[in-house]
Residue, then its C-alpha position, 0 to 999 in steps of 0.5 A: x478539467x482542473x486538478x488538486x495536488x496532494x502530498x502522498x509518502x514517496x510521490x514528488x506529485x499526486x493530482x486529483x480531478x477535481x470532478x471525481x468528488x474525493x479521493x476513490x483511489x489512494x496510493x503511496x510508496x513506503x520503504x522499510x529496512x531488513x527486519x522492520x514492520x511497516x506499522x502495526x496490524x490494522x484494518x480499514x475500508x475499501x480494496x487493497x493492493x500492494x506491489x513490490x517494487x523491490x526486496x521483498x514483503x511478507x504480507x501479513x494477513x490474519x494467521x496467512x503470511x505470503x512472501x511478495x517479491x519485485x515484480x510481484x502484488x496482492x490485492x486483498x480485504x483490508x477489513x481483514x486484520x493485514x500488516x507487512x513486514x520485511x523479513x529479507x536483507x535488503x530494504x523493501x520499496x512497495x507500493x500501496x493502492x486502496x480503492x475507497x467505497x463510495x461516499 
């Protein structure tokens, strides 16, 4: 079995098997600061997961918003319009997930 290493935002290493023919499964780790955004709205392919690893997230999904706390994930439709922002007073760490359609 052999394995491709990938730069990812907030990992020291990603290994990829090199069998499974792209990249299905994505993920990365993201901080952002008291009042800040992760990024704009967006949209994309495939599942999404995010799961606080600390301070909390207002996930943003169309018009619902949803308060994510340690400990706590949502998986959801990226093709809806989504985006995070922390809306608490310390720095938020999350994890993001996205399983890719198949090529």
């Amino acid at each position: 079995m052999s394995f491709t290493s990938h730069v990812r935002k907030g990992l020291n290493r990603c290994l990829i098997d090199d069998s499974l023919h792209g990249e299905p499964l994505y993920f990365h780790i993201s901080e952002v600061g008291p009042g800040q955004r992760s990024h704009p709205a967006h949209q994309h392919d495939g599942t999404e997961a995010i799961y606080v690893m600390a301070g909390e997230a207002t996930l943003e999904i169309e018009d619902e918003k949803i308060v994510l706390r340690v400990g706590e994930s949502a998986t959801f439709e990226p093709q809806r319009l989504h985006g995070l922002v922390n809306n608490g007073t310390t720095p938020n760490r999350y994890m993001v997930i996205i399983a890719r359609p198949p090529a």
